[in-house]
Structures are given as C-alpha cells and as structure tokens.
N, C-alpha and C positions, 0 to 999 in steps of 0.2 A: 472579160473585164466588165463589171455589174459600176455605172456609171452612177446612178440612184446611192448605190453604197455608199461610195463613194464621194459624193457631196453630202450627206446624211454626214459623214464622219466630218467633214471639212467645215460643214456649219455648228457642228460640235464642238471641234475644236476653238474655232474662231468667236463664236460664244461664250463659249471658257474665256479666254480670253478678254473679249469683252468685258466679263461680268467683272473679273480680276481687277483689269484698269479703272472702270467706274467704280467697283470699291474705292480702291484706292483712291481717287478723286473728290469722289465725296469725307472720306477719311482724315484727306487733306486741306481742303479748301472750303470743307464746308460744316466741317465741328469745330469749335473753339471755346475754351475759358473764359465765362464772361463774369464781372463783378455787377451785382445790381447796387442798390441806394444804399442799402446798408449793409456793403461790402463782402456780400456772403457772393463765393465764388458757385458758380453753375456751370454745366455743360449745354450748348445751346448751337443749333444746328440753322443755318442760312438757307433761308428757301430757294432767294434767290426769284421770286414770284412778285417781286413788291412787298411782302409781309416781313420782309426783312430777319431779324433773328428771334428763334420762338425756342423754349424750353421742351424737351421730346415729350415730358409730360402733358403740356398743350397741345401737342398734335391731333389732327382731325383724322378722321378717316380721310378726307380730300386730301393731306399732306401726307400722306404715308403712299396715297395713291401717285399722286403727281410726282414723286420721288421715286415708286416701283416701276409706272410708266415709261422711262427717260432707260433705267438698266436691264427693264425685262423686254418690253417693248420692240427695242429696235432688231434684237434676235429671232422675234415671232415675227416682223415683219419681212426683215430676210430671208429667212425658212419659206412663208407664202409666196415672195417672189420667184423663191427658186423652185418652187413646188409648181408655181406656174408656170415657169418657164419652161421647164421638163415636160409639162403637160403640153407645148404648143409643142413643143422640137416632136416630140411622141407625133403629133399630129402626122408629118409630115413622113413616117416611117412605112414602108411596103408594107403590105399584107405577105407572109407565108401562105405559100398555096398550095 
C-alpha cells in the first residue's frame, strides 16, 4: 500500500471539491444585478473587504488576488501540511539493513 499515493489522490479530490463549493459561493452570494443612477443595469461582484460592491471592470490586481487567495490558497496549504506531516511520520521509520 504506497500511503504518499494515496493522500496525493485524497488532497485532490477534496480540492476538487473545494474549488467546486467556493465557485459556487462566490457565484452565489457574491455576483449581483445592480442598477446605478441612471438605472443602467451592471454586474457587480461584493468583496466583502470593506470596498463593498465594485464593477469586475474596476477590479485591481489586489481584488482578483484576494478573491484567488481564499479558493486556491487553502488547498496549497493543506497539501504543505500534509507534506509535512509525512515528512515527520517518515522521521520516525527504521532504517532497512
């Protein structure tokens, strides 16, 4: 049984996963129809940050970031935990002699 595989796939999956549900969240709760002053309709996306609601065409490179951070982010950080983790458990394995 190759345990490394094995989590390799399981962080994949659950990654998938991940990325799916936070689509959809943001898809959700955080695009809307807004009317400005002179009632022209817009699509406009909630940061959520204090900046409240911004036109995608406003976007900065900061909000594109702070938005990719939150759904890519916590995958890469699970993967490092579990890369760590593996790497201590390893520690603790005999030597073949």
């Amino acid at each position: 049984m190759n345990a490394g595989r094995g989590l390799l796939r399981l962080w994949i999956f659950a990654s998938a996963i991940w990325l799916i549900s936070w689509g959809a969240y943001i898809w959700i709760s955080r695009l809307d129809a807004l009317e400005d002053a002179t009632g022209q309709r817009f699509i406009a996306f909630h940061t959520g940050f204090g900046a409240g609601w911004k036109e995608p065409k406003d976007f900065a490179f900061a909000d594109y970031l702070s938005v990719a951070s939150v759904g890519l982010g916590l995958p890469f950080i699970v993967l490092g935990l579990g890369y760590g983790a593996c790497w201590v458990i390893a520690g603790f394995r005999r030597r073949a002699n």
